[in-house]
C-alpha positions as CSV (number, residue, x, y, z in Angstrom):
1,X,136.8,65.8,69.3
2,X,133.3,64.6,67.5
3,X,132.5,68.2,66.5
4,X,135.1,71.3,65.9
5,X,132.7,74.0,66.2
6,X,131.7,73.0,70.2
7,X,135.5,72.2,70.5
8,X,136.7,75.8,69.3
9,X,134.2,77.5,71.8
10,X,134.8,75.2,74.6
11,X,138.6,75.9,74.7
12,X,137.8,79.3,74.1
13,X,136.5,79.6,77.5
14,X,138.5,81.5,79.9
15,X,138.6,81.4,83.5
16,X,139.9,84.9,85.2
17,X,140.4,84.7,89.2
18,X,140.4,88.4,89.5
19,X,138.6,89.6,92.7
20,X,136.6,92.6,93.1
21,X,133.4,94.0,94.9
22,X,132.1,95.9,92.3
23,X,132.1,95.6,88.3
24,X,131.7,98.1,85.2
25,X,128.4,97.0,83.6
26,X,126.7,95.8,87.1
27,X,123.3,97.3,87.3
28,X,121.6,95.3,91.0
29,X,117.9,96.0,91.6
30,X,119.0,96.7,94.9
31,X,121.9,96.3,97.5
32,X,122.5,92.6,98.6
33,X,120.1,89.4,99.4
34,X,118.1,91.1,101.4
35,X,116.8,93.4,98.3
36,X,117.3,89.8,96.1
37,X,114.2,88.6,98.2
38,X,112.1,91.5,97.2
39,X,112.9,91.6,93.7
40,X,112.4,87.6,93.3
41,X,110.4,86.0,95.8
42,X,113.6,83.8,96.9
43,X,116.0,84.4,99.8
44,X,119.3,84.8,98.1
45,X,117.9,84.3,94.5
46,X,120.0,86.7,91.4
47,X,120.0,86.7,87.6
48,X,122.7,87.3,85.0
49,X,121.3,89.6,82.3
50,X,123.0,89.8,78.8
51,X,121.4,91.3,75.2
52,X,118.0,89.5,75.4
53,X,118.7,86.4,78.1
54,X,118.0,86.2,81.6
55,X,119.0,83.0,83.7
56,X,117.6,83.1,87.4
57,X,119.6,80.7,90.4
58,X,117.8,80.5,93.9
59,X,118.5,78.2,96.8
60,X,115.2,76.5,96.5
61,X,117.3,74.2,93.5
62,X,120.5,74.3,94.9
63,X,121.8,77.3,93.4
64,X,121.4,75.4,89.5
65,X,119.5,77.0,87.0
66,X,116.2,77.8,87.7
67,X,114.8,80.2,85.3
68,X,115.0,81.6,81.5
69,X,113.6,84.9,80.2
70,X,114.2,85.6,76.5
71,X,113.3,89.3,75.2
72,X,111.7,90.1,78.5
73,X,109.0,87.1,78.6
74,X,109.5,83.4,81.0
75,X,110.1,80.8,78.7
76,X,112.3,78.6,80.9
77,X,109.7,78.7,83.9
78,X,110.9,77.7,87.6
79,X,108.8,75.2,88.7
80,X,111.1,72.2,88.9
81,X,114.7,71.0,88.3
82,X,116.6,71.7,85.3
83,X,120.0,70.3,86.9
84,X,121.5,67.2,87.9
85,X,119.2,65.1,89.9
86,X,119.2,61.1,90.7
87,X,117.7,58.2,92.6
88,X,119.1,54.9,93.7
89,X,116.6,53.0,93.2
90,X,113.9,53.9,95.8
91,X,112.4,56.8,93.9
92,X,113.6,59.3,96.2
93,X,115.4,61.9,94.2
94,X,118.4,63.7,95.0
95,X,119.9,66.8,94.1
96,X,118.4,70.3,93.3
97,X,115.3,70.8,95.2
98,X,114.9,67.4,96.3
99,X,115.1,66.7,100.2
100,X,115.2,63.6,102.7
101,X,113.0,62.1,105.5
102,X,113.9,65.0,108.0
103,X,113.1,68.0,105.3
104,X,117.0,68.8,105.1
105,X,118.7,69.8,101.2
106,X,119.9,66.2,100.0
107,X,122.2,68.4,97.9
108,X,125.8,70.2,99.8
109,X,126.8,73.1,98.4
110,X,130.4,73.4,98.5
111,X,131.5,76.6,96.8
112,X,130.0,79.2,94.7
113,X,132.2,81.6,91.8
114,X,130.6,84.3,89.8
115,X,132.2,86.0,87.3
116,X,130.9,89.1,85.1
117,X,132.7,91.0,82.1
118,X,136.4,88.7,83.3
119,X,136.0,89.9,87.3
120,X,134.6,88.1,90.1
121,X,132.4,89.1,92.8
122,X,130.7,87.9,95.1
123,X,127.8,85.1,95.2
124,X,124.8,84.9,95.9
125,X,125.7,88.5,93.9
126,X,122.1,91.2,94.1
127,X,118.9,91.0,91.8
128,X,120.1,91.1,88.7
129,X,123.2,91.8,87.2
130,X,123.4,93.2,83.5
131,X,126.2,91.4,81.7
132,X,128.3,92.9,78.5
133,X,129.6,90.3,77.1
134,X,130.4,87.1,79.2
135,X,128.3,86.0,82.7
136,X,129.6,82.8,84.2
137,X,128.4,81.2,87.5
138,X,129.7,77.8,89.0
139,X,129.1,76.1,91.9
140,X,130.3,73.1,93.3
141,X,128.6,70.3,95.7
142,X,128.3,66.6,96.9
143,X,125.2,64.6,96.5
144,X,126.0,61.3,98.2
145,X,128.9,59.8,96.9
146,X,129.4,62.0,93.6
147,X,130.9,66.1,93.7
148,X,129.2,67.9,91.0
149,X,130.3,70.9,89.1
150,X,127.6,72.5,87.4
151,X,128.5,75.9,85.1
152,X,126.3,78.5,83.6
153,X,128.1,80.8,81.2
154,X,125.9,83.2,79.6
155,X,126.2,85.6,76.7
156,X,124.2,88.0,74.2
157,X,124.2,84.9,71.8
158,X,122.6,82.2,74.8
159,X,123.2,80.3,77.7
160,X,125.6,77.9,77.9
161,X,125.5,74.9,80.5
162,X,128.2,72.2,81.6
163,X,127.8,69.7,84.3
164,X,131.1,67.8,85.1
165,X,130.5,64.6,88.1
166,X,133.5,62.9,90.2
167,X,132.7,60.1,91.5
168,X,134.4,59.8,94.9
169,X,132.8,56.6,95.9
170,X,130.4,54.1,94.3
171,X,126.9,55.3,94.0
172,X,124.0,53.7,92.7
173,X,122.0,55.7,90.2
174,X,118.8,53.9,89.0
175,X,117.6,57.3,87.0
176,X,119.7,60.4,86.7
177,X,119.0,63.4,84.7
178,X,122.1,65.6,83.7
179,X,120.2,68.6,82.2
180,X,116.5,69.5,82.0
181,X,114.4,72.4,81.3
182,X,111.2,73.2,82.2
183,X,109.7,74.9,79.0
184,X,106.4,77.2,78.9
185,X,102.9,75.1,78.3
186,X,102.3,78.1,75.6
187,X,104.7,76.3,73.7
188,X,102.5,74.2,71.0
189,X,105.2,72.0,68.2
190,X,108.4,70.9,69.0
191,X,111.2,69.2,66.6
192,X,114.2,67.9,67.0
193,X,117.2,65.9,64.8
194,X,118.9,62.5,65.9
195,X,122.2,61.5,65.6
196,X,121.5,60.8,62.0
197,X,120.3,63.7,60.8
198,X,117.2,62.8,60.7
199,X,114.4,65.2,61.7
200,X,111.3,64.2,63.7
201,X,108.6,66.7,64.7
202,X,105.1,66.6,66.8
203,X,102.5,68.8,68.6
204,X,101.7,68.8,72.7
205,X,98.7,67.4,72.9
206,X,99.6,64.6,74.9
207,X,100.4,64.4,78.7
208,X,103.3,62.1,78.8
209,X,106.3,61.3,77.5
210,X,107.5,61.8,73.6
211,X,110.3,62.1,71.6
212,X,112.4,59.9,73.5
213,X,116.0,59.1,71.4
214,X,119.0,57.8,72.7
215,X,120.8,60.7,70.9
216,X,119.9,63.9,69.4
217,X,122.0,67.0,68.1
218,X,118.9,69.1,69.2
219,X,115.9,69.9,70.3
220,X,113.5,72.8,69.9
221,X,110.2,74.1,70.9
222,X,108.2,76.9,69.6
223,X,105.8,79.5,71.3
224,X,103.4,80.9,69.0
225,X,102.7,84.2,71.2
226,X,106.4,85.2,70.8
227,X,106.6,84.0,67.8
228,X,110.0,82.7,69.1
229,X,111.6,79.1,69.2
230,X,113.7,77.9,72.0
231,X,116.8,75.6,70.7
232,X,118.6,73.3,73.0
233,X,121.8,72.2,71.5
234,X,123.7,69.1,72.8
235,X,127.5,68.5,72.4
236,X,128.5,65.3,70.7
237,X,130.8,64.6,73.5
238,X,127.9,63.7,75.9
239,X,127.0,60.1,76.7
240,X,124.2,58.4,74.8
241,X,120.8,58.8,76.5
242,X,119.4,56.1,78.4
243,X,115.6,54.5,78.9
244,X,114.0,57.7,78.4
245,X,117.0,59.2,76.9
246,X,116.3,62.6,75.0
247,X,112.6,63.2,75.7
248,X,110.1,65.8,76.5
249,X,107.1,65.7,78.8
250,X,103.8,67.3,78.3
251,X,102.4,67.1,81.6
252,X,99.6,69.4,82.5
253,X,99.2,69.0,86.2
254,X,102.9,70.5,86.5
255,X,101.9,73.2,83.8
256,X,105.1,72.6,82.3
257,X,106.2,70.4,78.7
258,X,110.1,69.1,80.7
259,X,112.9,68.8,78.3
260,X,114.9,65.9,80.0
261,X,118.3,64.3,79.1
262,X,119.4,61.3,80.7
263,X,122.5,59.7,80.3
264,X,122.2,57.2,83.3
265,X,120.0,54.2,84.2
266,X,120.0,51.4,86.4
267,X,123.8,51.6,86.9
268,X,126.4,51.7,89.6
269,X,129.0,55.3,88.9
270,X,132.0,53.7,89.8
271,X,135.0,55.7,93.0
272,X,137.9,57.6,90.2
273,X,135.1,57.6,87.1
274,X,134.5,61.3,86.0
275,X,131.8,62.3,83.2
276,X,131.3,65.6,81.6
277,X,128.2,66.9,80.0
278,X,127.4,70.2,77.9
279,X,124.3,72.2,76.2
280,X,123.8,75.5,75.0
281,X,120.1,77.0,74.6
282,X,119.6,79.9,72.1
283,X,116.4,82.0,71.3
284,X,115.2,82.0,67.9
285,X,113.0,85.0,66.5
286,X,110.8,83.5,63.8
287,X,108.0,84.0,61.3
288,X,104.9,81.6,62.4
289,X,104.7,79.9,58.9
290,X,108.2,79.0,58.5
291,X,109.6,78.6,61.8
292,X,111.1,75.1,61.8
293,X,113.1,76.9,58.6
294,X,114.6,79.2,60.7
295,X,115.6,76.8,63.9
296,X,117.4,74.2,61.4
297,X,119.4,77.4,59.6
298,X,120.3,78.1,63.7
299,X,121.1,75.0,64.5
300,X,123.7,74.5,61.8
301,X,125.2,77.6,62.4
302,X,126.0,76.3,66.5
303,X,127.0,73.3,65.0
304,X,129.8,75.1,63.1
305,X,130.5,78.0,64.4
């Protein structure tokens, strides 16, 4: 292991197969899908709640992240993918909310496990569950010739994300993203360190793409309203980026600025390869004239601890 501090929590995780209906701690706007709609918009869509984090799943993406809240405001908006999506070449993306020709989900959902305070219930689960101390959703599916794993644990301290790919048989992936986010155009300076330590740093006032490192340890955005930056953490165990690598996108016609990672370009994934992939995102409260201060003293605390 590269890094002890994302090795200690990673084999910290536990994974509990008890089975109940109902949890200590569970507060549901509501009784079942049905009420989920109301609440959300979304057939089927739920949240996990813990301290001030809210992460939102809906069918529209595939049952992947879809959503962030931080001390009761959208910062992580849902109005496009934040998990793994591809194409083979023909620009037709894959995945998530992506679908073919005929209109059907090019994504196959194959399971779904949710698990709250160490029990399970069932998923899709209602509105929003409030979590004490550990909330961790994972679902599996096929996109073509790959099965994809993609886990959400989240906590008082952040959201955690993991995206683990089998590849069952080969598959052509011209551009594949393993994790993005689709951060709030409020957000006005962003910074972020490469592999070296080095720290680079910028303002949206472009609409393309910046940024754009092979590797980075991190990568943070700040929203002057909230007076709060967002910090997206990377393990050192993930694969290099590729073409665009680590970048973000200020594009206004999507009213979004896109974190993207991607580790794949112009490549055939070969049948019996497997890859693994892993971020955590953490809230930071800040004061407006020292706030890159206060994400770098975050960010070394993840790395350690």
């Amino acid at each position: 292991m590269k890094n002890s501090g994302w090795h200690n929590f990673i084999s910290s995780i536990r994974r509990p197969v008890l089975c109940a209906l109902f949890a200590a701690g569970i507060s549901a706007a509501g009784n079942g899908a049905a009420d989920s709609a109301a609440s959300t918009g979304v057939y089927g869509a739920f949240s996990l709640a813990a301290g001030d984090y809210s992460a939102r799943f809906s069918p529209r993406y595939s049952y992947a992240l879809e959503q962030i809240v931080f001390q009761g405001q959208r910062i992580g908006l849902n109005n496009g993918n934040y998990g793994f999506i591809f194409h083979g070449g023909d620009m037709k993306f894959v995945g998530g909310n992506n679908k073919d020709s005929a209109g059907n989900a090019t994504e196959k959902i194959i399971s779904m496990q949710l698990i709250v305070d160490g029990v399970e219930i069932p998923a899709p689960a209602p509105a929003e569950i409030n979590v004490l101390k550990t909330g961790e959703f994972i679902t599996k599916s096929k996109i073509r010739g790959i099965s994809v794993m993609q886990r959400t644990i989240i906590t008082p301290t952040g959201i955690q994300r993991y995206l683990n790919l089998n590849v069952d048989e080969d598959t052509s992936v011209w551009t594949g993203y393993a994790f993005m986010v689709c951060w709030a155009p409020t957000t006005t300076e962003w910074m972020a360190q490469d592999e070296s330590g080095e720290l680079i740093e910028g303002i949206f006032d472009t609409q393309g793409l910046i940024l754009r490192k092979e590797s980075v340890a991190w990568v943070a955005v700040y929203e002057p309203e909230m007076n709060v930056a967002m910090l997206a953490s990377y393990s050192p165990e993930n694969l290099p980026g590729k073409d665009i690598g680590h970048a973000l996108q200020d594009l206004a016609t999507h009213q979004y600025h896109k974190l993207y990672y991607q580790p794949f370009s112009r490549e055939t994934l070969h049948a019996g390869e497997k890859y693994s992939f892993a971020m955590k995102i953490q809230g930071v409260r800040v004061k407006p004239e020292r706030w890159k201060e206060d994400v770098i003293k975050t960010a070394q605390m993840t790395k350690e601890h």
